[in-house]
N, C-alpha and C positions, 0 to 999 in steps of 0.2 A: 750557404748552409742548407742541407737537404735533413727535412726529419720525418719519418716514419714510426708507427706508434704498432705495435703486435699488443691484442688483450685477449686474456681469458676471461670470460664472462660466466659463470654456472646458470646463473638465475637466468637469464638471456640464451643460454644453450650455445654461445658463444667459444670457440674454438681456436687458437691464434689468427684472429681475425685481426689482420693489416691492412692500413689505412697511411696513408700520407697526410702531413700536418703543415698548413700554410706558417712560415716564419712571420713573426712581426717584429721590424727594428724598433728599438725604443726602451725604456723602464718603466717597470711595476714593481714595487714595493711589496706590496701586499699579497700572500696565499702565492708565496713563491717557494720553488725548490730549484736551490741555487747550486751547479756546478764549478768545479778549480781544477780542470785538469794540472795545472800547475803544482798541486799538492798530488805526488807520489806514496803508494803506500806499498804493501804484497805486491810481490810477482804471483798470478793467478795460476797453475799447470792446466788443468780441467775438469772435468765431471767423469764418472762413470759409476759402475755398478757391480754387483757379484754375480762372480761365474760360480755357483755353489755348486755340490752334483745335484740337487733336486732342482736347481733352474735348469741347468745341462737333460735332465733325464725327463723332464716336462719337452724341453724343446727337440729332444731325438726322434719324444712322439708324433710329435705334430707332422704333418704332412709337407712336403718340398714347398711349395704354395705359401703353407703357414709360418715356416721355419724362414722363408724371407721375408713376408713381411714382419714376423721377429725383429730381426737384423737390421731391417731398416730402417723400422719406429725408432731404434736404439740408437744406431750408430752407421746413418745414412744422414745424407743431406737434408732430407724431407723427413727427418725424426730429430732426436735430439742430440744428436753431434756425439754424443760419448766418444771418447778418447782413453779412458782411463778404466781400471779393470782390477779384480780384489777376489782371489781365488783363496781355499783350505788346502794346507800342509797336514794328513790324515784328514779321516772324518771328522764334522763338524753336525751339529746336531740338524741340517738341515743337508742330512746324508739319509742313503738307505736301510743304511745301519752304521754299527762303528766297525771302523779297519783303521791300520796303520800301515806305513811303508816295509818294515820288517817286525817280527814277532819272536824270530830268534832269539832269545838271550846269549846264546852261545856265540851266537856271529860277529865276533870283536869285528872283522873286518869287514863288516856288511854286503856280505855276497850275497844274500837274498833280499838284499833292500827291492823294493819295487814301487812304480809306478800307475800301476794297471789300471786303476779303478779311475785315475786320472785318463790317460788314454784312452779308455771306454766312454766317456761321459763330457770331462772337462772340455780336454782340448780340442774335441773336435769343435762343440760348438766358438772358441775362442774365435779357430783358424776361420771362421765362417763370417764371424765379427770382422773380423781382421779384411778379409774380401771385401765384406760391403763397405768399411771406412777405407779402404784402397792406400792403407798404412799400420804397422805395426799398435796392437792396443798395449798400453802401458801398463803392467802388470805389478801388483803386491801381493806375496803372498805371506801369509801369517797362519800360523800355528795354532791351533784347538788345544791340543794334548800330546804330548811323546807317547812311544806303547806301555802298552800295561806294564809290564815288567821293570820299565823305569821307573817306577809313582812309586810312592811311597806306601800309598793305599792298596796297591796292585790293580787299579783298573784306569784306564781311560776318563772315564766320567768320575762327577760328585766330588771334581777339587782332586785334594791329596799335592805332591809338590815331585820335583826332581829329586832322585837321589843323587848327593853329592859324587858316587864314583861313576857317573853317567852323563856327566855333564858334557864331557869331549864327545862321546858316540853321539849323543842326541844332536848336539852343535854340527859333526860330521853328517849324521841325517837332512838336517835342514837344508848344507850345503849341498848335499848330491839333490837334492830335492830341486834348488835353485839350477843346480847343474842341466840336472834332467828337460827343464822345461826349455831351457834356455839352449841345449844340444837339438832340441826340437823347432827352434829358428824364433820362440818367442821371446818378447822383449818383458824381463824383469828389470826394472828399476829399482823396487824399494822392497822390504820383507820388516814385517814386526817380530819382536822377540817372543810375544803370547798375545794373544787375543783375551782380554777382560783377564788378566791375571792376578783380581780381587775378589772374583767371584768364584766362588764353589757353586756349579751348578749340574741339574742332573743327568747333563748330557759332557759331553768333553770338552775337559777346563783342568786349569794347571795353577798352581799360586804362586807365585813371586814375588818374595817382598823389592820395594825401588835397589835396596841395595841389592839384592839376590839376583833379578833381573840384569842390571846394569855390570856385575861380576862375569856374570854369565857372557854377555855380549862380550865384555872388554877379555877376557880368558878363555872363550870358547869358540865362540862365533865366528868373530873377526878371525883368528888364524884359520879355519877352517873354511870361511868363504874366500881368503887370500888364495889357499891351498889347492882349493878346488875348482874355482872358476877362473875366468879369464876378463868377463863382463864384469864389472865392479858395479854395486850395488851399493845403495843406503840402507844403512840400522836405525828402524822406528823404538822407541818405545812407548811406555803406557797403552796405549788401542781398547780404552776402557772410557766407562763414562767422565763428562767433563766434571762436577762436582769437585774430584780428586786431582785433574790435572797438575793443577798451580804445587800440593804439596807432593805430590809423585816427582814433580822438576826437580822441587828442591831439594829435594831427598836423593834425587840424582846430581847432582852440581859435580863431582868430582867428574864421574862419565864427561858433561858436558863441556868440561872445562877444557876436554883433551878436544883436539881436533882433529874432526876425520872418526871421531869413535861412535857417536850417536848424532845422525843426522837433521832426524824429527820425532816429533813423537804425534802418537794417534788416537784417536779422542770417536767417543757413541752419543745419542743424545738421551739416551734412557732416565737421565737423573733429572733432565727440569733443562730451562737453558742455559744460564752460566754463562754466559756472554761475556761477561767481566772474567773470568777463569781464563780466557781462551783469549783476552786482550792481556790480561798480567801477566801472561806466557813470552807473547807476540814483544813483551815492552822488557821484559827481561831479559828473553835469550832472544834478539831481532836476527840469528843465523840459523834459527832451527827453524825447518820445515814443522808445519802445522798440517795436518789431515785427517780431515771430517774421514771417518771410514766407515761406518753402519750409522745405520738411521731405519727403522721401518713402524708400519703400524703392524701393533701387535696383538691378537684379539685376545688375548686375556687382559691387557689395560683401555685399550680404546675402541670395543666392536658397538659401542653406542655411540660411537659419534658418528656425523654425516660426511658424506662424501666431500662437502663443502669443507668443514671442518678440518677433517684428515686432509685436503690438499689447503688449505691454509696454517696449517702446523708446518708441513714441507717449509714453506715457502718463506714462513717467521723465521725457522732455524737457517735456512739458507742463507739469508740475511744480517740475524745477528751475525751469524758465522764469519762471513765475510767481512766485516766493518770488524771484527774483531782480531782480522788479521791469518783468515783461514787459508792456505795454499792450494787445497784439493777440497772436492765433494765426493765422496764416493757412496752413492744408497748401498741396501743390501741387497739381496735376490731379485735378480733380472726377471725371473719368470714364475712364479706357483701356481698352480692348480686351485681348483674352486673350493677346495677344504684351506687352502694357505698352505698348502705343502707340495710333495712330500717331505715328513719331521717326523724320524724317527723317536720322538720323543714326546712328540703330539702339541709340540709349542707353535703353533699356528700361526701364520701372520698375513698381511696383505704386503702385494709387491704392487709398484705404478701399473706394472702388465699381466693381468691374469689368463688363463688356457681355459676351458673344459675340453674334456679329452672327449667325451661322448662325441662331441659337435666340431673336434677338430678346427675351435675358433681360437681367438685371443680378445681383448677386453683390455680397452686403456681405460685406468683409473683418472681422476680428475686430478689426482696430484703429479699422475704423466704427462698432464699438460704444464700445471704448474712447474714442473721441473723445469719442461721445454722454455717457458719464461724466460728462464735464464740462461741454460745450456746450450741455445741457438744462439745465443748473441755474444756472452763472455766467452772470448775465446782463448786456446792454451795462449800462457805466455803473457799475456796483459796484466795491466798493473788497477791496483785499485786507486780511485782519485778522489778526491776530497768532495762531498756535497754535505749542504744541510739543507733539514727540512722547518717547513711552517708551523706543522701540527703532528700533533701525535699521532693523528686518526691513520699518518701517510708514512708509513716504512717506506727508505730506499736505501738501494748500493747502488753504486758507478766504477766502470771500469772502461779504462780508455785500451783498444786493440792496436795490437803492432801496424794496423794500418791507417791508425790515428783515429778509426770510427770510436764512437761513445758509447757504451750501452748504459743506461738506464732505467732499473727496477722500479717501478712505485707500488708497492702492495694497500690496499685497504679495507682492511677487518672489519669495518664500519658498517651500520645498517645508515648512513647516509651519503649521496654523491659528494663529489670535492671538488670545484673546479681553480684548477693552479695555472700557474707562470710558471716554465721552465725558464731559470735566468743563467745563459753562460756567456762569459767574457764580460762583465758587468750589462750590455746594452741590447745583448739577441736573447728573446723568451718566445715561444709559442704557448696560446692556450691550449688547455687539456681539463678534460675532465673525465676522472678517475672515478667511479660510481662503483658503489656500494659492493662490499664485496667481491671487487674486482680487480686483476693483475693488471697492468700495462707496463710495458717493454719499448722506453723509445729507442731506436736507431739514430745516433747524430751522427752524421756528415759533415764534420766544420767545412 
């Protein structure tokens, strides 16, 4: 058995600094964290991130030089493996402004739909992603808001709802949307029905009660992505925070019951953790996909906390997520600028990778490394395995890779070191010690 240890260390100024870890045969008891790969849980897909237009319109500026090493922090070998990718159906508040695909109202048959603002921005930087991972990036896209003229309200932003005689045109929208991206050689897999469709907010947002939503999909949607694509896709629902998940499910059971009508559903962490929400999901419906899809810090709730801080949030949520039965991680915005944008609405946030555009740099946050923790080593396709731990002081997940490797998290939030036993197959541990505030990442080799 071969084991290798990667940690990030803050306090240390430590960096996925990898080290090799002498095996010792034998049992210890005591300040042990014990692995089963024998106990199967999730199939794991992978990590990725948002292609928003304000990540896209930071990265078009940046210089050739800049725009790779981009690409490669992300979704290179020597960054963080991303696979997975989470783009906006219109504008989304972390656009230049608001737009929609068509504006027409008169266009029953949407001949002025378009794509444009996409093609200018989005997809270039996708196909760029897509080079440097030397394979197709797995795309969702999901919905902010239909055009104005469909709301109830008559605008985009601040809520408002579908009107009931635009339920088919909007549904026919998403699908050419789907269409579009996908006649352009990219890979959609999955699409949400709305993005946070409990929130009224004052950028572009849409409400959908569970039943309202799930009509929709089941009467709209589906025949219209049968109708217009050829790739077949999965229908997410929910893509709002976890708090509400468990009764959003149940309030959809009818949807879920059919098969083949709703896939998974998608979940934010904005409300607290909820880790139990997202295990009562996982124990209920064991065939619906589960997908982390946003996650960011946001400087109206957390610009006091430390760097430290902020990438130990990352890395709790990762965690429960996972042991709770999560299939996907997806953060949000790949790239903002040193204000946290551009937001045309002034909702500001940090992303793992920030720009300044004066200096034509970038800037990995410390939760880009904490990400890398886990996104270099859980790889798509791996199933989650069974461990417990000693102490509370020591978060982990484990997940065994299609080529039988093991990765193993151990996070510690602790202002003290911890020194453990990793115990697998009852008789192989290596020591380890996990110090204060610090990630480690072992690599097993059985």
């Amino acid at each position: 058995m071969k084991v290798s240890v990667t940690k990030t260390n803050l306090q240390n100024q430590q960096y996925w600094q990898e080290n090799s870890l002498q095996v010792i045969e034998g049992f210890k008891e005591n300040d042990s964290i014990c692995l089963y790969p024998q106990i199967k849980d999730q199939v794991f897909y992978g990590f990725g991130g948002a292609f928003t237009e304000a990540s896209a319109f930071n990265w078009k500026k940046l210089s050739d030089l800049a725009k790779k090493d981009l690409m490669e922090s992300y979704f290179g070998t020597t960054g963080l493996c991303y696979t997975l990718g989470r783009t906006h159906i219109n504008s989304c508040d972390f656009s230049l402004e608001n737009y929609a695909c068509m504006e027409d109202e008169q266009d029953e048959n949407l001949m002025s739909f378009q794509t444009l603002r996409d093609e200018q921005y989005i997809m270039p930087m996708i196909q760029a992603a897509q080079q440097v991972a030397g394979a197709p990036i797995e795309l969702m896209l999901s919905p902010w808001s239909p055009p104005s003229f469909m709301k109830t309200n008559g605008k985009m932003t601040n809520g408002g709802k579908l009107k009931p005689e635009y339920g088919k045109r909007w549904a026919q929208c998403i699908a050419r949307y789907v269409k579009a991206y996908q006649d352009k050689g990219f890979c959609i897999k999955n699409i949400t029905v709305q993005n946070e469709p409990d929130a009224v907010q004052p950028w572009d947002s849409c409400i959908y009660t569970a039943e309202e939503e799930t009509q929709f999909a089941i009467n709209f949607l589906l025949p219209a992505l049968q109708k217009a694509i050829t790739q077949p896709v999965d229908v997410f629902i929910w893509d709002h925070n976890k708090d509400q998940l468990v009764t959003r499910l149940l309030n959809s059971t009818a949807a879920l019951s059919q098969d083949g009508v709703i896939a998974g559903a998608a979940f934010h962490w904005y409300s607290g953790d909820h880790f139990e929400a997202v295990d009562m999901v996982h124990r209920l419906y064991p065939n619906i996909k589960l997908y982390f899809t946003e996650g960011c810090v946001e400087y109206s709730r957390f610009d006091g906390m430390t760097l430290l801080e902020k990438a130990e949030m990352y890395a709790h949520d990762i965690i429960g997520n996972l042991n709770a039965g999560t299939n996907a991680i997806l953060d949000w915005n790949l790239l903002l600028d040193e204000k946290g944008g551009p937001n045309y609405v002034g909702n500001f946030c940090e992303s793992p990778i920030m720009c300044s555009m004066g200096e034509d740099t970038i800037e990995k946050k410390a939760s880009y490394y904490y990400i890398g923790q886990f996104s270099r080593f859980i790889q798509p396709n791996s199933k989650r395995i069974g461990v417990s731990t000693c102490c509370k002081e020591i978060e982990a997940t484990a997940f065994q890779n299609l080529d039988c490797s093991i990765a193993l998290i151990l996070l510690n939030t602790s202002s003290n070191d911890k020194s453990l036993h990793v115990r697998l197959n009852e008789n192989s541990f290596t020591d380890l010690t996990v110090y204060a505030h610090e990630i480690a990442t072992l690599k097993i080799i059985p």
